[in-house]
Each structure stands twice: as structure tokens, then as C-alpha cells.
N, C-alpha and C positions, 0 to 999 in steps of 0.2 A: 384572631383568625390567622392562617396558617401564608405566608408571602410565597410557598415555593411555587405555587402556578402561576406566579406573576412573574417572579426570579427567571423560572424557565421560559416564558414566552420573551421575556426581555434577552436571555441567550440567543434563544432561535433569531428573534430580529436580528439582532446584534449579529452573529456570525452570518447569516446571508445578506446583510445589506453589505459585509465586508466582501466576502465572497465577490457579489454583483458587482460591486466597485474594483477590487485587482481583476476580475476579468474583463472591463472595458480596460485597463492599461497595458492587458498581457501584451508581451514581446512578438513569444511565439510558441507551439507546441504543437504536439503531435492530434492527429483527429481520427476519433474511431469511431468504426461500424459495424454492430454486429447484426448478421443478419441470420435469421433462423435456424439459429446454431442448436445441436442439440448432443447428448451423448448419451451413452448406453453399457453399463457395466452388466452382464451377462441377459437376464431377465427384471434389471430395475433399470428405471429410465431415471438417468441423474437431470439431465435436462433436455426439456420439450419446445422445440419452438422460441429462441428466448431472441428478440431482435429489440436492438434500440440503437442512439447513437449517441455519440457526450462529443461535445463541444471542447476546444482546449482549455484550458484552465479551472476544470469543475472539481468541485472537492465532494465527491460522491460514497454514501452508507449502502451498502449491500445488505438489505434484514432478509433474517429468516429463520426458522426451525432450527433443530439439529435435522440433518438429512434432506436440507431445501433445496440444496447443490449449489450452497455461496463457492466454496471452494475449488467446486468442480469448475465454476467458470474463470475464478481466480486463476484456476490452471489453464485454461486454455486460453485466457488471455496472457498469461506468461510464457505459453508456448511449452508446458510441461504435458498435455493433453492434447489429443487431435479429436476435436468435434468430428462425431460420428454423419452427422450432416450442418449443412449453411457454410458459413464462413465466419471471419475476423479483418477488416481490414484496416490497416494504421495511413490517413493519409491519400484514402483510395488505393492502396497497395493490399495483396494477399498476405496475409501475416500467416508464413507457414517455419515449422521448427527449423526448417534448412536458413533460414533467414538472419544469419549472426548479426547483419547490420542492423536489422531491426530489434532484435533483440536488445541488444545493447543497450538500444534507446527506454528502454523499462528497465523494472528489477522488481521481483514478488519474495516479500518476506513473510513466511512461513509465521504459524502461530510458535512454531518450534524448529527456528533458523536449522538446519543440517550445519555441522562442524567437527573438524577431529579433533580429538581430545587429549590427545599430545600437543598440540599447537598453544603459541601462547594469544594471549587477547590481541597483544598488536602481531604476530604472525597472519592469525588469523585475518583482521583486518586487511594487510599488507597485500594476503593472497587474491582477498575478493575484486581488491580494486587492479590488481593486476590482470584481474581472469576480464575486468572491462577494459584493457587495453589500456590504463591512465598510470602516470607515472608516480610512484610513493610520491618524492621531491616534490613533483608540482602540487600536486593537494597535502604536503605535511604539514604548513601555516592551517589549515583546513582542519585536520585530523586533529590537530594538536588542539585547538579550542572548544571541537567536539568531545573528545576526552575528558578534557576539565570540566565542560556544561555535562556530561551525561556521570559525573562522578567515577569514572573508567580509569583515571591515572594510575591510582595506587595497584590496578590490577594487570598492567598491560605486559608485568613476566609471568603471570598467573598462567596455567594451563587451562584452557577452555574447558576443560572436562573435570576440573574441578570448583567452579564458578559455580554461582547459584542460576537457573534455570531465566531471571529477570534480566540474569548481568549479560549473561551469554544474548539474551535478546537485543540487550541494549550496546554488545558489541556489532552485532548485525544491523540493527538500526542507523549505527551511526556509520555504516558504509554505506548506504542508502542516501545517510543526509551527506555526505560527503560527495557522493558519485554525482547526487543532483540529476536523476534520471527524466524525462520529460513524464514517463507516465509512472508511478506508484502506485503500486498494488499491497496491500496487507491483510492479512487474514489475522483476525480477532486480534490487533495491536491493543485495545483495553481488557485482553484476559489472559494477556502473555507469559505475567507475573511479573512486567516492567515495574516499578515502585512512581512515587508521582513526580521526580524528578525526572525520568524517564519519559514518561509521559506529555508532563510539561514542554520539553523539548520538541517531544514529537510535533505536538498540536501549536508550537510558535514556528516550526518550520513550516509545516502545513499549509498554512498560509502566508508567508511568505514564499512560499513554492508554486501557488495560486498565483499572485503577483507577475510571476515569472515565466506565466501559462503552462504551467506543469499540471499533468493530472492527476488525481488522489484518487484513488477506491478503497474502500478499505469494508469486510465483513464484523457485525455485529449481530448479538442477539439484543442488545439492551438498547430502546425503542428513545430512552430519554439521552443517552448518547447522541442515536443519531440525529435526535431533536436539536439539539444546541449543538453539533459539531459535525454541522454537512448545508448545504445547498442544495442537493437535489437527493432524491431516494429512488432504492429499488428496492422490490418488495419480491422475495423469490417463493413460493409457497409449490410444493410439491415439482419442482424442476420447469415450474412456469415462472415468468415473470409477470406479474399482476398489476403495478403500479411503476410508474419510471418519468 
């Protein structure tokens, strides 16, 4: 008889009773509101109505279709999009794109990080964390251990644009684990083309970043993913949100 639906229920416990535990110890972090936010690309409604709220420290799966508009709220919780109605707010604050300080306090990584391709991997790096205001020096102890855990050293004179499509992710990634943002946003971080060292990383930060009342979203199509590696779900089906 086959152990994986036992294996996997023993995941699911297992990550949310860890989850419910660093969130009774969290520090502190940011708290968001969405309220019947919706958007509208010409004649398609990317999102209808979509309100809920997350707590600080939640390590949250975004499911859905292709076309459910995971991404689309990804963007407007990064501030890349302006809901065509409702709002966003961080903290009881309007989260609106003029908002640098708030910004700041996130960072949304793409399924496919933007980067120039003349730049080299730690250029690259070097730039993101200056575009948040933080000093190389102060997080290089930081960078430097990220590098070696994400397997990155040997490439940090490499040109980003000549990098495999994983590696390039997994330079962007580790400015994310580096910058230690309050709220984390990721679009499809398990179809990136990260390799499982990559990965690995991710999901030991992850929680450890829960601990810390950091909050995690991150989009998936793969149901057993978000089975074993989330606490709470949202279920986006035609620009609705269905379940939360």
C-alpha cells in the first residue's frame, strides 16, 4: 500500500503547526487589508471583488488556473498595478504606488526576476539592495553566506544574461533573503527553473521569516505544494476569490 497520503498529511500537519507556533513568537510585521479590490484589462475582468486580510507572520499559497489573476494581485500588492476599484492597505495605511516607504517594506519576485544582462550576478545583487536604500558593507556577512548556500560563488563575475534562467532567479532570490522584507511576494517560486538547492533555501528561509512576522505569498498551480508548504490558502477562480 502506497505511504504518500499519509507522508503528505504528515507534511501539511507538520508545516502548519510550525507556522501556528513562529506566529504566536512573531516580533513584529506588517498587516494587510484588501478590500474589494478589483481590476480590468480592456473587456476581461482580471479581478472581481477580491477582499480578505492576513495577519503578520502567515505563510500564504495563492492557487489558481492560468488566467485566475494570481499575478495580477501579486502586482497590486507590490504596487506594480493600481486596482481599478477597493483598496490595499498595509497597517491601516492606503498602500498607493507614490508610497516609497511603504514599498520598501515588500519586494515581489517575478517568475522571471527583470535584470540587465551586461551586469554581473553580484552587480546585479549589489544594485537591488541599493535601489532599498541598504548598505552593500552592512549585509555583505549576509550576501556572502547566501552565495555559498544558493551555490552562486562561482558565478558572481558572470554576466546575468548569460546565466541559466534558475541561476538568474536564484540571484534575485537571494536579494530578497538578504533585504529580509516584512512582506514577501512570489510568483510561481516552484516553476522558476530554481534547481532543489534553490529551493531548499527558499523554503528554510520561509520560515524562518514567519518566526520573524514576515509575511510570505507566493502563487502556485500545484495543489500538493500548497498542501505541505503554507498555513493558510487562497483559492482565485475566474478573478474571484473563492476560499481564504
Amino acid at each position: 500500500m502506497s505511504t504518500e497520503p499519509a507522508a503528505t498529511a504528515a507534511a501539511v500537519a507538520s508545516t502548519r503547526t510550525v507556522c501556528a507556533r513562529l506566529r504566536s513568537r512573531r516580533r513584529w510585521a506588517i498587516r494587510i487589508r484588501i478590500d474589494d479590490v478589483g481590476k480590468t484589462y480592456g473587456a476581461t475582468k482580471a479581478l472581481t471583488g477580491v477582499s480578505t486580510e492576513i495577519e503578520p507572520g502567515t505563510l500564504v499559497a495563492l492557487i489558481g488556473l492560468n488566467g485566475a489573476g494570481k499575478t495580477t494581485l501579486l502586482n497590486c500588492l507590490g504596487g506594480l498595478v493600481i486596482p481599478a476599484s477597493g483598496g490595499i492597505w498595509f497597517d491601516d495605511e492606503p498602500f498607493e504606488r507614490s508610497r516609497v516607504d511603504l514599498r520598501r517594506r515588500l519586494m515581489y519576485l517575478p517568475d522571471q526576476p527583470p535584470f540587465l544582462a551586461e551586469m554581473t550576478v553580484l552587480r546585479h545583487i549589489t544594485t537591488v539592495l541599493s535601489l532599498y536604500g541598504r548598505s552593500n558593507l552592512e549585509l555583505a556577512p549576509r550576501v556572502e553566506a547566501l552565495l555559498d548556500a544558493l551555490d552562486l560563488l562561482p558565478l558572481i563575475d558572470k554576466r546575468m544574461g548569460l546565466v541559466s534562467r534558475g541561476q538568474a532567479y536564484k540571484a534575485s532570490l537571494l536579494c530578497m533573503l538578504a533585504l529580509d522584507p516584512e512582506v514577501r511576494l512570489l510568483d510561481e517560486p516552484f516553476a522558476s527553473g530554481t534547481d532543489a538547492v534553490g529551493l531548499r533555501v527558499f523554503k528554510d528561509h520561509a520560515l524562518g521569516a514567519v518566526q520573524r512576522g514576515r509575511t510570505i505569498i507566493y502563487t502556485t498551480q500545484i495543489v500538493e505544494v500548497a498542501e505541505s508548504f503554507s498555513d493558510r490558502w487562497w483559492v482565485l477562480n475566474g478573478g474571484r476569490l473563492d476560499y481564504s
